[in-house]
C-alpha positions as CSV (number, residue, x, y, z in Angstrom):
1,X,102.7,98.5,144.9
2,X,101.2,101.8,143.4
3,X,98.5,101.7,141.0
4,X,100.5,103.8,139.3
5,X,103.5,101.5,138.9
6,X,100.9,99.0,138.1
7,X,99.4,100.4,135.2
8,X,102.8,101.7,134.4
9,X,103.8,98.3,134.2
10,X,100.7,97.1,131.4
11,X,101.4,100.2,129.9
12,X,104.9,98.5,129.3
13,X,103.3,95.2,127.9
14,X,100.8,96.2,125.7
15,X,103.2,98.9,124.4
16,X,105.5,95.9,123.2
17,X,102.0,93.9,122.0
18,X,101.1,96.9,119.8
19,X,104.7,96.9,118.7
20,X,104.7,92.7,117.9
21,X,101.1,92.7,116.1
22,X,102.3,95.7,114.1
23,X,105.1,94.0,112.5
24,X,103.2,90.5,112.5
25,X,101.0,92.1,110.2
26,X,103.8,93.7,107.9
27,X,105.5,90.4,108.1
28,X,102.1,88.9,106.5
29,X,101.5,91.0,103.9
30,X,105.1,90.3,102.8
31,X,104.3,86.8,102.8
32,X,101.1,87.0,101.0
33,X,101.3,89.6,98.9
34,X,104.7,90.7,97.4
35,X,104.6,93.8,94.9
36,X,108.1,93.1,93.7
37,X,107.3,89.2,92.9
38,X,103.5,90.1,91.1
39,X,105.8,93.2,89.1
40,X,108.2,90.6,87.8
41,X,105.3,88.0,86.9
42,X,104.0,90.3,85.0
43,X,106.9,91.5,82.5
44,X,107.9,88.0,82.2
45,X,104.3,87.0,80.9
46,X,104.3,90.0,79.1
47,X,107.8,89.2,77.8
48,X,107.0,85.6,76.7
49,X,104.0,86.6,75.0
50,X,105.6,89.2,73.0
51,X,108.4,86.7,71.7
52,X,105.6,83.7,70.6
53,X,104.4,86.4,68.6
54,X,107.5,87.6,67.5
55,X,108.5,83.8,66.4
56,X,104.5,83.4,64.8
57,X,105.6,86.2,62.4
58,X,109.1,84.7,62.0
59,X,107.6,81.7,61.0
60,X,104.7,83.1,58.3
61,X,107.4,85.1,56.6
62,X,109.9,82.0,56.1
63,X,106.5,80.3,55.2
64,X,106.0,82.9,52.7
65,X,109.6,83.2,51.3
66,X,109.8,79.4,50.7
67,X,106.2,79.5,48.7
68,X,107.3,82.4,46.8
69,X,110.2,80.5,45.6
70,X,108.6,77.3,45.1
71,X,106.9,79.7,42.5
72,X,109.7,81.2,41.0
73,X,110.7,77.5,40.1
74,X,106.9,76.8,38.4
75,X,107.5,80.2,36.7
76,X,110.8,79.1,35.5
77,X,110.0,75.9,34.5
78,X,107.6,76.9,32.4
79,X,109.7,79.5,30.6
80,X,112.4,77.3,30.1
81,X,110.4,74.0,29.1
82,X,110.4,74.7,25.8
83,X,106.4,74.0,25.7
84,X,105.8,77.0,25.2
85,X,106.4,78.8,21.6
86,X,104.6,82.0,21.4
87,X,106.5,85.3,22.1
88,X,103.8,86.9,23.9
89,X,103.2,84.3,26.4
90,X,107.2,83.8,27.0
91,X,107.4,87.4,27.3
92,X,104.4,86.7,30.2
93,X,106.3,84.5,31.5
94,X,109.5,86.0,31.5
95,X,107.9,89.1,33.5
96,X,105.9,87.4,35.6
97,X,109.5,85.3,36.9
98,X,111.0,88.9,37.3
99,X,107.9,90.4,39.3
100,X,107.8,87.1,41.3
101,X,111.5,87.7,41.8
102,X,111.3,91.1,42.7
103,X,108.3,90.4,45.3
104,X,110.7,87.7,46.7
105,X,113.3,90.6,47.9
106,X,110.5,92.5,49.3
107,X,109.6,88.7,51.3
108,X,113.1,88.4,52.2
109,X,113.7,91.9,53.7
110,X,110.5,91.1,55.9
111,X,111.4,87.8,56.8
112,X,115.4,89.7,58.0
113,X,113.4,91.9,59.7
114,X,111.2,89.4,61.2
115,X,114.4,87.5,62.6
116,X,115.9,90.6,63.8
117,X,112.5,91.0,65.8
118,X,112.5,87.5,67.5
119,X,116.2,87.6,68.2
120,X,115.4,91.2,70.2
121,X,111.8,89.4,71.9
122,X,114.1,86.3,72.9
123,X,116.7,88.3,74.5
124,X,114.0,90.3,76.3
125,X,112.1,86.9,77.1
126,X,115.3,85.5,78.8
127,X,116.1,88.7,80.9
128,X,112.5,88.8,82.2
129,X,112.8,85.0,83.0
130,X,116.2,85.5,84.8
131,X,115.1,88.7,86.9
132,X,112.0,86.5,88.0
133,X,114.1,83.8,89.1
134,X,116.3,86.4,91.3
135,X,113.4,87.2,92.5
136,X,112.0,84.5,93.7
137,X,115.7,83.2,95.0
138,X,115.9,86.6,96.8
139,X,112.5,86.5,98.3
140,X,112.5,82.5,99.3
141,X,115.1,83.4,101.4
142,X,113.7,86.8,102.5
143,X,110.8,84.8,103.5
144,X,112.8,82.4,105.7
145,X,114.4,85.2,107.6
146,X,110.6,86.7,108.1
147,X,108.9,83.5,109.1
148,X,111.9,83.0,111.8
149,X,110.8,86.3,112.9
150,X,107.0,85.8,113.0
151,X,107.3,82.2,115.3
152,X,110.0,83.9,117.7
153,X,107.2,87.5,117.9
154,X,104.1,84.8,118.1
155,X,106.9,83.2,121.1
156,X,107.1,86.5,122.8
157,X,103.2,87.3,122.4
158,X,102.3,84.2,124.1
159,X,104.8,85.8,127.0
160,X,103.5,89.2,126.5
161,X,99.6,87.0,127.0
162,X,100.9,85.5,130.5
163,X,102.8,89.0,131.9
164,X,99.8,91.0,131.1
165,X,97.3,88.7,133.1
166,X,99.4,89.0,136.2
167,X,100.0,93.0,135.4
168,X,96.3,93.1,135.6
169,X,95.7,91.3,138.8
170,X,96.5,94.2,141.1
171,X,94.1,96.2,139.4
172,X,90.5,97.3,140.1
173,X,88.1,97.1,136.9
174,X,87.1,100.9,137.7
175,X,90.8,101.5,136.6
176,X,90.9,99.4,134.3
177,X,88.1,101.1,131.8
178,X,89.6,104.3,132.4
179,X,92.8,102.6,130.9
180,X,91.4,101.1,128.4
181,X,89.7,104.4,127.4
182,X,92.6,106.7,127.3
183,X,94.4,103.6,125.4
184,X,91.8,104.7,122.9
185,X,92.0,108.3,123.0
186,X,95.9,108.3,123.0
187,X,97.3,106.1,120.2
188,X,97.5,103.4,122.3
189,X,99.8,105.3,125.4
190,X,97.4,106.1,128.6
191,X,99.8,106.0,131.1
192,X,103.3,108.1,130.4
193,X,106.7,108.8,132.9
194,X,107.3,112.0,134.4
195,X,111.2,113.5,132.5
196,X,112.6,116.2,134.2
197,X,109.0,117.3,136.0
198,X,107.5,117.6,132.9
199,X,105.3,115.1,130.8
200,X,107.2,112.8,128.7
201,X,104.3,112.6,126.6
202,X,103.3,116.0,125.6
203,X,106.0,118.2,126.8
204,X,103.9,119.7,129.6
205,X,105.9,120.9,132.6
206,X,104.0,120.0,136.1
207,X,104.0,121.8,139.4
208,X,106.0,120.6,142.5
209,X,102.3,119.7,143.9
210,X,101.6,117.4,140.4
211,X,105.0,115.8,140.8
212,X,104.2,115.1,144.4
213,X,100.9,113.8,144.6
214,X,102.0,111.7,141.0
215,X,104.6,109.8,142.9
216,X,102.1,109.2,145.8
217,X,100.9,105.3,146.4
218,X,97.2,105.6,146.6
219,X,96.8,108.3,144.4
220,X,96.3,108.5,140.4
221,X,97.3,112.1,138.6
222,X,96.9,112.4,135.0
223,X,98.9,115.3,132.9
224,X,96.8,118.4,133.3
225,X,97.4,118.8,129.4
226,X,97.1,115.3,127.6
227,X,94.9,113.8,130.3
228,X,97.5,110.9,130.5
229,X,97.9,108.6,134.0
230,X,101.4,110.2,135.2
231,X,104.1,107.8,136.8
232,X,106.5,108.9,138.9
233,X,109.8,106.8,139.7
């Protein structure tokens, strides 16, 4: 066998490596750290907190209505006891019923308002609670498509582990580091097909005499261009 087929042949594997650990790692961060799922936390808490507020102000002004009444009543009782006998101070008393009356629609209208308020909060609250829950239906079974996926990739990686020792095997270590080098230099791709007498890598058209000596058993040609190993079927 060539060592050009041979390297052609661990360029092959740890091509499809590069390709598993990729997606192992997008597979993680999906796991462990979902945007969507932290985004719909978020407006829920935000949602809740909003409608205990809006139900703490509910509850002052029904607090306040029902003491302002309890008021009116003292008021009332007063004026209409018959304990008291002096004009001026029923004529006190009769206004300060009507002021306490007429602070009592001004109580009121917050207290409608107030109700109005929750009612809105509540309905929010619910829609942010319901949207997390489809979320976190969605994603739990999202996440049991993706861990399928990440034990059958870890499966094929443990494959990938076993083909690569014997790809390497034929090899000598000088070859090797050059390998490993231009694995650096290139984006992972150091050894590339000839297409059509031309570099399937960079585009760069070879001469008869590249093409020749690239499909030749003991020796190694790299693109004149990219400085890739060339292989030759």
């Amino acid at each position: 066998m060539s060592a050009s087929l041979s390297l052609y042949r661990l360029q092959l594997v740890d091509s499809r490596i590069d390709e598993i650990r990729t997606r192992l790692e997008e597979i993680q961060r999906a796991l462990e750290n979902n945007v969507e799922l932290r985004q719909a936390k978020k407006l829920a808490a935000e949602a809740d907190a909003a409608y205990k507020s809006a139900l703490q102000v509910l509850k002052q002004a029904e607090t306040q209505v029902d003491n302002q009444k309890v008021k009116i009543e003292q008021s009332e009782a007063s004026l209409y006891s018959g304990n008291v006998k002096n004009p001026k101070e029923l004529q006190d008393l009769q206004n300060e019923a009507a002021s306490l009356k007429r602070y009592l629609g001004t109580l009121e209208e917050r207290q409608l308002e107030a109700m109005v308020e929750e009612e809105n909060a509540e309905e929010i609250n619910q829609s942010a609670l319901h949207k997390l829950e489809k979320v976190r239906a969605r994603l739990a079974e999202q996440n049991v498509t993706l861990a399928t996926e990440q034990a059958d990739l870890n499966k094929e990686l443990e494959r990938l582990g076993a083909e690569r020792q014997a790809a390497l095997s034929p090899l000598d270590a000088s070859l090797l580091t050059d390998y490993d080098h231009l694995r650096q230099q290139r984006r992972g791709v150091a050894v590339t097909q000839i297409s059509d007498g031309a570099c399937s890598a960079c585009g760069t058209t070879l001469t008869p005499s590249q093409n020749q000596s690239a499909r030749s058993a003991t020796q190694i040609v790299k693109c004149p261009t990219c400085g890739r190993i060339l292989f030759a079927n």
